[in-house]
DOVEX-195107 format. One record per residue (C-alpha): residue number from 1; residue in one letter; x, y, z. Coordinates in steps of 0.2 Angstrom, whole numbers, plus 2048, in hexadecimal, padded with zeros to 3 digits. Layout:
k, r, east, north, up
NUM, A, X, Y, Z
...
This chain:
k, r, east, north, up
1, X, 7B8, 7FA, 790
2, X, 7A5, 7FD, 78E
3, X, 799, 801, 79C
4, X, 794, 7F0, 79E
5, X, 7A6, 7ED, 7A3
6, X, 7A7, 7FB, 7AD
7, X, 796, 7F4, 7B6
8, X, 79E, 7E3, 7B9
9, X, 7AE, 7E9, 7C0
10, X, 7A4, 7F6, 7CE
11, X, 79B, 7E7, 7D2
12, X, 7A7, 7DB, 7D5
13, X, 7B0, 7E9, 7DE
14, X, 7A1, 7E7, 7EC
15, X, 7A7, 7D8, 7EF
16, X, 7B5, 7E3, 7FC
17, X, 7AA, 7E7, 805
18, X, 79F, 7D9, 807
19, X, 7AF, 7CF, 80B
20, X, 7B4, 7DC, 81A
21, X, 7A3, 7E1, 820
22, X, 7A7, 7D6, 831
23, X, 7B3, 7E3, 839
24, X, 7BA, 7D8, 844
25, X, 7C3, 7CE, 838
26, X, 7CE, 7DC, 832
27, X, 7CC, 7D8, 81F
28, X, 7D2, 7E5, 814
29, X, 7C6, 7EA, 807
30, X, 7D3, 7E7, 7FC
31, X, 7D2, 7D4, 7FD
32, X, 7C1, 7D4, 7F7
33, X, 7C3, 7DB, 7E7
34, X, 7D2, 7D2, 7E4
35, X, 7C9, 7C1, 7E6
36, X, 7BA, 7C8, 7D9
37, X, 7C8, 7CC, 7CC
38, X, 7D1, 7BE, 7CD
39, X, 7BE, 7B3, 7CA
40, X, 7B9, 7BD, 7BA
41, X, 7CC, 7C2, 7B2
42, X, 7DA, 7B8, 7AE
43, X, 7D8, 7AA, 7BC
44, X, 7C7, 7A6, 7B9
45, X, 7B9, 7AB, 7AB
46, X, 7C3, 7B4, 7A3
47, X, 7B7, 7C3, 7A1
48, X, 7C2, 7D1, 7A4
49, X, 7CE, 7D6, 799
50, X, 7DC, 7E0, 7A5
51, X, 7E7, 7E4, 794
52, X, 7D9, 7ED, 78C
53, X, 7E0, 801, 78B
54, X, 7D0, 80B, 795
55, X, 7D0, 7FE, 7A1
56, X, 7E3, 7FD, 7A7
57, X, 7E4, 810, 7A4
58, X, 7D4, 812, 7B3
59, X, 7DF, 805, 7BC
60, X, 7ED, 811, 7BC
61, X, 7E4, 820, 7C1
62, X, 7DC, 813, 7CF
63, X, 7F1, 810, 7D4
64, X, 7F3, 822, 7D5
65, X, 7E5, 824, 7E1
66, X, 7E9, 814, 7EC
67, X, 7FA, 81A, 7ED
68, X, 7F2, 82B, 7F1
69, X, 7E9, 827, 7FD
70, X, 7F8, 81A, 805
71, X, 801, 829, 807
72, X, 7F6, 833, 812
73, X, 7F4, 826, 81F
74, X, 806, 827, 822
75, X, 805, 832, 835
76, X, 811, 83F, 82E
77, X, 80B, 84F, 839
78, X, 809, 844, 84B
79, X, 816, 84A, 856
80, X, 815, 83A, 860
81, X, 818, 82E, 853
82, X, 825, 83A, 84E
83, X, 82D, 838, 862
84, X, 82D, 827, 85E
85, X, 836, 828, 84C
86, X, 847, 822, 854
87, X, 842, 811, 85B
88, X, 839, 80F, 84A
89, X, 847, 814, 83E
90, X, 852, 806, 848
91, X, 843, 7F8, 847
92, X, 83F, 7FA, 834
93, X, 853, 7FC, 833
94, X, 853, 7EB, 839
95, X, 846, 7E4, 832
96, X, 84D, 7E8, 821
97, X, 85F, 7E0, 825
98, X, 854, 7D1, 82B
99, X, 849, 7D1, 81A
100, X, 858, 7D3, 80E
101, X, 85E, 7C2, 816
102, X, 84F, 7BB, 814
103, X, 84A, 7C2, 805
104, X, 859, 7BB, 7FA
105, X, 85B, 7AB, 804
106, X, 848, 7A7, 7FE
107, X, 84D, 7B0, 7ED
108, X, 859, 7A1, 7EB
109, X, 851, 793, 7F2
110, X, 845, 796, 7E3
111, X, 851, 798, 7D8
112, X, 84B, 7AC, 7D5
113, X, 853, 7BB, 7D0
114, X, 848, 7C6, 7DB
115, X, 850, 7C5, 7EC
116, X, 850, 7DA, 7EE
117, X, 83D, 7DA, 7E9
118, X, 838, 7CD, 7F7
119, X, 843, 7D6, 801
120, X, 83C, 7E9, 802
121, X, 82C, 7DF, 801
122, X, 82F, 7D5, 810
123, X, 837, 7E5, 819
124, X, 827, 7F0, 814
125, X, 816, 7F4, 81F
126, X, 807, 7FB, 81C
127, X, 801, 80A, 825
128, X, 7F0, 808, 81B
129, X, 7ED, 7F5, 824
130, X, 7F7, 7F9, 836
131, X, 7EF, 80A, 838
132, X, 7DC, 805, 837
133, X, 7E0, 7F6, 842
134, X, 7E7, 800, 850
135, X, 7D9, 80D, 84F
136, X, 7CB, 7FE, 850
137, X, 7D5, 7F3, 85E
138, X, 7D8, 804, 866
139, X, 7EA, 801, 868
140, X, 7F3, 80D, 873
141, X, 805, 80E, 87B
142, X, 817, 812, 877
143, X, 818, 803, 870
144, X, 80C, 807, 862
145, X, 813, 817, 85E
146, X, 825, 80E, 85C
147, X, 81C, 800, 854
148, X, 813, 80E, 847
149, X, 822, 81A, 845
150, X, 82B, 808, 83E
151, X, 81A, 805, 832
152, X, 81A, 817, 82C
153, X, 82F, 818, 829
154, X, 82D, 806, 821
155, X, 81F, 80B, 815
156, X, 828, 81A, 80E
157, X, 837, 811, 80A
158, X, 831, 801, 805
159, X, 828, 80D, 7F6
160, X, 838, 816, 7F3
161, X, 842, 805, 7F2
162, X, 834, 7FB, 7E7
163, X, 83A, 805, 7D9
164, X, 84C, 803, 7D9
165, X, 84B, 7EF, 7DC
166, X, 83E, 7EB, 7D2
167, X, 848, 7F0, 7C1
168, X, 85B, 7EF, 7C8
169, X, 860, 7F3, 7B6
170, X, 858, 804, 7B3
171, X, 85B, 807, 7C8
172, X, 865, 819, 7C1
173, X, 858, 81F, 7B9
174, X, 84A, 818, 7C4
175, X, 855, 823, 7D3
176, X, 854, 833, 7C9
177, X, 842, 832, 7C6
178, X, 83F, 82E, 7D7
179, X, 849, 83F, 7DB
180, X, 83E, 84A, 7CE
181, X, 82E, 842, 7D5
182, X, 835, 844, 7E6
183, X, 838, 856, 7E2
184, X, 827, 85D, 7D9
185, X, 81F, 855, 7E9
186, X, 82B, 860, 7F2
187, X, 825, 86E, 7E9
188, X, 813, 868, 7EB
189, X, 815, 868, 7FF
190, X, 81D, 87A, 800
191, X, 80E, 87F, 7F4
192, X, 800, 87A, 801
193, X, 80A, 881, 80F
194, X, 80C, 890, 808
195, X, 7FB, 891, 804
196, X, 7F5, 88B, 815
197, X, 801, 899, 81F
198, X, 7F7, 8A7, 815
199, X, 7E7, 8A0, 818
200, X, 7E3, 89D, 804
201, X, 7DF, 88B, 807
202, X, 7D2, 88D, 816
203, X, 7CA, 89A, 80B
204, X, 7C8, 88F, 7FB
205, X, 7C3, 882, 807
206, X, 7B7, 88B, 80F
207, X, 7AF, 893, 7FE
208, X, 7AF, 881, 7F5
209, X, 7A5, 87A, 802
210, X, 799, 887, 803
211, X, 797, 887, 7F0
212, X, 799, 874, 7EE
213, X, 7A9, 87B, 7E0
214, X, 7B5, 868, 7E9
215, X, 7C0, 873, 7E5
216, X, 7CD, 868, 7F1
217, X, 7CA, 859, 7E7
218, X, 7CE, 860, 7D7
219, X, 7DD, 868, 7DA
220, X, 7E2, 858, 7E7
221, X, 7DE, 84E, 7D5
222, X, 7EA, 85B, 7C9
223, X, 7F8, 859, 7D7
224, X, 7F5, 847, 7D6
225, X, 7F6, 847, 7C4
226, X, 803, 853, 7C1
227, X, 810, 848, 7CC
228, X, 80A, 83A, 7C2
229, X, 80E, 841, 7B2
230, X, 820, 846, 7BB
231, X, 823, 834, 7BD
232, X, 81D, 82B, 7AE
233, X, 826, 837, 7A5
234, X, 835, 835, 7B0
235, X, 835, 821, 7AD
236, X, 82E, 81C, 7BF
237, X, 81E, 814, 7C5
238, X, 811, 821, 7CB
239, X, 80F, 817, 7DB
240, X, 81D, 821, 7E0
241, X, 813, 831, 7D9
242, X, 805, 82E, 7E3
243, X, 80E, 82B, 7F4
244, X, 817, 839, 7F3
245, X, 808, 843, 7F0
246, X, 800, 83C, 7FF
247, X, 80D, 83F, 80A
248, X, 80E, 850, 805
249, X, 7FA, 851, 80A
250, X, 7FF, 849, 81A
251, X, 80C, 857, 81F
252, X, 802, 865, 81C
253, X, 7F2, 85B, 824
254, X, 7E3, 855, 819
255, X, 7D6, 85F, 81B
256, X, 7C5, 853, 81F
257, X, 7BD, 857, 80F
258, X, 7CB, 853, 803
259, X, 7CB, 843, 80E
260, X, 7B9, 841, 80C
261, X, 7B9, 844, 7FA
262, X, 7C8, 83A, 7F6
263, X, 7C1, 82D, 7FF
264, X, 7B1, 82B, 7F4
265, X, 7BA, 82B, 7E2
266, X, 7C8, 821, 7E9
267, X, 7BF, 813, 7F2
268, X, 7AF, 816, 7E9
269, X, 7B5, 814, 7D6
270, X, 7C8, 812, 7D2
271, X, 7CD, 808, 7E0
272, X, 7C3, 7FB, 7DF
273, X, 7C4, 7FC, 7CD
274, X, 7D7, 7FB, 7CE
275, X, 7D6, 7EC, 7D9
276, X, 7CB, 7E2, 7CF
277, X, 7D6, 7E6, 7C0
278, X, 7E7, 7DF, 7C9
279, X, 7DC, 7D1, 7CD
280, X, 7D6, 7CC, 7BC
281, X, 7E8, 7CE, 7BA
282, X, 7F1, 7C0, 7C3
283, X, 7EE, 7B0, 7BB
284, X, 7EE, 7A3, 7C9
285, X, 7ED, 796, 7BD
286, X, 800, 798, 7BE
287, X, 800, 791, 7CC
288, X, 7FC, 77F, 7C7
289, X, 808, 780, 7B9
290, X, 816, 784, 7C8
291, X, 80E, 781, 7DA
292, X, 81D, 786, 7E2
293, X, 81B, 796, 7E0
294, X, 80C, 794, 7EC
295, X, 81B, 790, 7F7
296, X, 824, 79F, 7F3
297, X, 814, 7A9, 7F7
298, X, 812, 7A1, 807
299, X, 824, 7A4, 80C
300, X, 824, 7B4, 804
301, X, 816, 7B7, 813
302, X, 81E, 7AE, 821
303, X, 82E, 7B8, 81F
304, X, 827, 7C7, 820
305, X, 81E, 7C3, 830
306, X, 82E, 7BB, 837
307, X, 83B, 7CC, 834
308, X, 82F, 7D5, 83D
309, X, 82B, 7C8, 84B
310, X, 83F, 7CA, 84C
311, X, 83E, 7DA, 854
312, X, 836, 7D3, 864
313, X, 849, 7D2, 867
314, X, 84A, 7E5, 866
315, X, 83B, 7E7, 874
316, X, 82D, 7E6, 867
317, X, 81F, 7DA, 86E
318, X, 81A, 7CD, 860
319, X, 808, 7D1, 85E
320, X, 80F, 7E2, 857
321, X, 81D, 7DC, 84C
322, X, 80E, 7D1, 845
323, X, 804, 7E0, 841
324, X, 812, 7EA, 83A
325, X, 816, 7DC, 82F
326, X, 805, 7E1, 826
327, X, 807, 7E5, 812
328, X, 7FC, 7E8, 805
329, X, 800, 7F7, 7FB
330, X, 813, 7F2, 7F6
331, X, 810, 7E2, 7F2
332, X, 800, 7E6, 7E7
333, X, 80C, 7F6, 7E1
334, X, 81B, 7E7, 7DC
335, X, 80F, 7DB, 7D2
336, X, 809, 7ED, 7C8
337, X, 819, 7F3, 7C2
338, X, 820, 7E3, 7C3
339, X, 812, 7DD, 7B5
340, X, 815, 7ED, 7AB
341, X, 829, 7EA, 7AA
342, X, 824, 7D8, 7A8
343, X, 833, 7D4, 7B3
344, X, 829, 7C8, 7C0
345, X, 828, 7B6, 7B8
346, X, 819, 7AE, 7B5
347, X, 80E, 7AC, 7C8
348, X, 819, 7B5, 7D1
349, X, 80E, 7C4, 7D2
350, X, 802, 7B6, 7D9
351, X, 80D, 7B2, 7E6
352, X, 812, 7C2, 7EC
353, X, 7FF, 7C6, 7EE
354, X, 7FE, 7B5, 7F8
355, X, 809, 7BD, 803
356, X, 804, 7CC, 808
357, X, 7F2, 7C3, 80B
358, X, 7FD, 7B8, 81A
359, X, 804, 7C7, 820
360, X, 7F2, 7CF, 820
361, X, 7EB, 7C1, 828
362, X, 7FC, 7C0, 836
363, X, 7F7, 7D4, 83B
364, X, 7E7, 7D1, 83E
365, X, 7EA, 7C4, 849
366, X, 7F8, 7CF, 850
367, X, 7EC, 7DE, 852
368, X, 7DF, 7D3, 85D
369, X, 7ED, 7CB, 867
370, X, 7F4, 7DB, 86C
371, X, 7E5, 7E1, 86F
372, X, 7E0, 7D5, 87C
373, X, 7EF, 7D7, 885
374, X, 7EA, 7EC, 884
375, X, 7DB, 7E4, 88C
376, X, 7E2, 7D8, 89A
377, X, 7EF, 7E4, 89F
378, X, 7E4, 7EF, 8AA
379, X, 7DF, 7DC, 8B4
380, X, 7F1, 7D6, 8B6
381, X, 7F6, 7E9, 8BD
């Protein structure tokens, strides 16, 4: 890794931006970046080399932080998607009964031995897509609570269950981490709380923005880190790490700075380094050698959207089950740890990234679809 490199790949990360800079197509910025990986690394020219130690450590540090960040958009202090938690624990209940179907039947059709991955994939949402489309449709209703209780139970679980699939043969010791890291973050929340009941934390707060001391971003970073080094050193992927530490942010309420401040060194630097890295990453040349996994990555999508539409059975309008069907995180998390265990076969990280992109595309035709019935509702009263 030299700065030249380091130039190139906060470069190509622009190209997020420039990609999503129409609001109304609801693009993640993610996509972006992804696209200018996949040009310049293994799919394309070939520039970027994302086995080289600096640059895949920076990629991991970029994980953490996504994952971070992933975490605190899950609603965990809204006392109304909290009233709404029992109609989504029965939808995202359902949609996971309907994805293990799924997820093995499609598992065998391509003669795979993944069926458990494709399903917690297919079950998952993305509160980090669905949340940003209902603040910009202004979605309102009980419908929408219901519909983000499901997204947020769903997440959480999804990234409890990735683990546990994703290496069925090491699932014991992938549990037990998942407890220790599931505890320091424990730990972590009673901290902050405590700290907050005395008033510590407003204080520090108050004296590090006075004196400019970002106090709240390094010690968000050494808790970030720390539970990071719980769970490397406990045998599981620090997406998990990084979750747990956002939730634990979530419950006690992010303060705006650490939000402010997070956001700048997350989608500012690592992120878009850590997406252009798992770009340069897939090889999409694969794809040639076995196009039917552009199949599987198109089924892959159009399963994930189906479960969900399923739950219009259940009273959820279609429009939302759409949107819920969003995912971008779990599957971006799956092709990580699934590269570094080497337990995907060749493409079929390309294909899971294939569909999350048609369940992206599906919610944010969903989003504008329920939307317009928002809008139309008031004429037909």
């Amino acid at each position: 890794m030299t700065f030249s490199t380091l130039a190139l790949v906060l470069v190509l990360g622009s190209a997020g931006p420039l990609l999503a800079w129409r609001a109304n197509w609801h693009v993640p910025i993610v996509i972006g970046e992804l696209f200018a990986g996949i040009i310049f690394g293994a799919s394309g020219f070939r520039v970027l080399h994302p086995d080289e130690p600096t640059f895949a450590f920076l990629a991991d540090m970029g994980f953490a932080l996504v994952m971070f960040v992933a975490g605190t958009h899950v609603p965990v202090r809204s006392a109304e998607v909290r009233s709404a938690l029992g109609t989504g624990l029965l939808r995202a209940a359902l949609v996971g009964l309907c994805a293990a179907g799924a997820g093995y039947g499609i598992a065998s059709w391509f003669d795979l031995p993944h069926g458990a991955i494709y399903a917690v994939l297919m079950a998952s949402s993305s509160a980090a897509v669905v949340l940003p489309i209902i603040d910009s449709q202004q979605l309102t209703g009980p419908a929408v609570l219901q519909m983000t209780a499901q997204v947020a139970v769903a997440d959480t679980v999804g990234v409890v269950a990735l683990p546990l699939v994703i290496d069925p043969a090491h699932a014991g010791r992938a549990a037990l981490g998942a407890l220790a890291v599931a505890a320091a973050a424990g730990v972590m929340l009673g901290a902050l709380r405590y700290l907050d009941r005395i008033g510590l934390r407003r204080r520090a707060e108050q004296i590090s923005e006075q004196r400019k001391f970002a106090l709240e971003l390094r010690i968000g970073l050494v808790l970030l880190f720390a539970l990071a080094a719980v769970a490397t050193r406990a045998g599981v992927s620090i997406m998990l790490a990084g979750f747990a530490a956002g939730l634990a942010v979530s419950a006690t309420g992010e303060p705006r700075r650490v939000a402010e401040q997070l956001f700048a060194i997350t989608e500012g630097f690592l992120g878009p380094l850590f997406f252009v890295w798992l770009g340069a990453r897939l090889n999409l040349r694969e794809f040639s050698e076995q196009p039917h996994l552009i199949v599987l990555g198109l089924a892959l999508g159009a399963g994930a959207v189906a479960v969900h539409i399923a739950m219009r059975a259940v009273g959820q309008p279609i429009p939302l089950g759409m949107l819920a069907a969003a995912q971008i995180g779990l599957p971006v998390a799956a092709v990580t740890v699934g590269g570094q265990l080497h337990v995907l076969r060749p493409g079929e990280g390309a294909a899971i990234m294939l569909g999350a992109l048609v369940t992206v595309a599906a919610a944010g035709i969903g989003g504008a679809l329920a939307a317009r019935k928002t809008a139309q509702a008031p004429t037909a009263h």
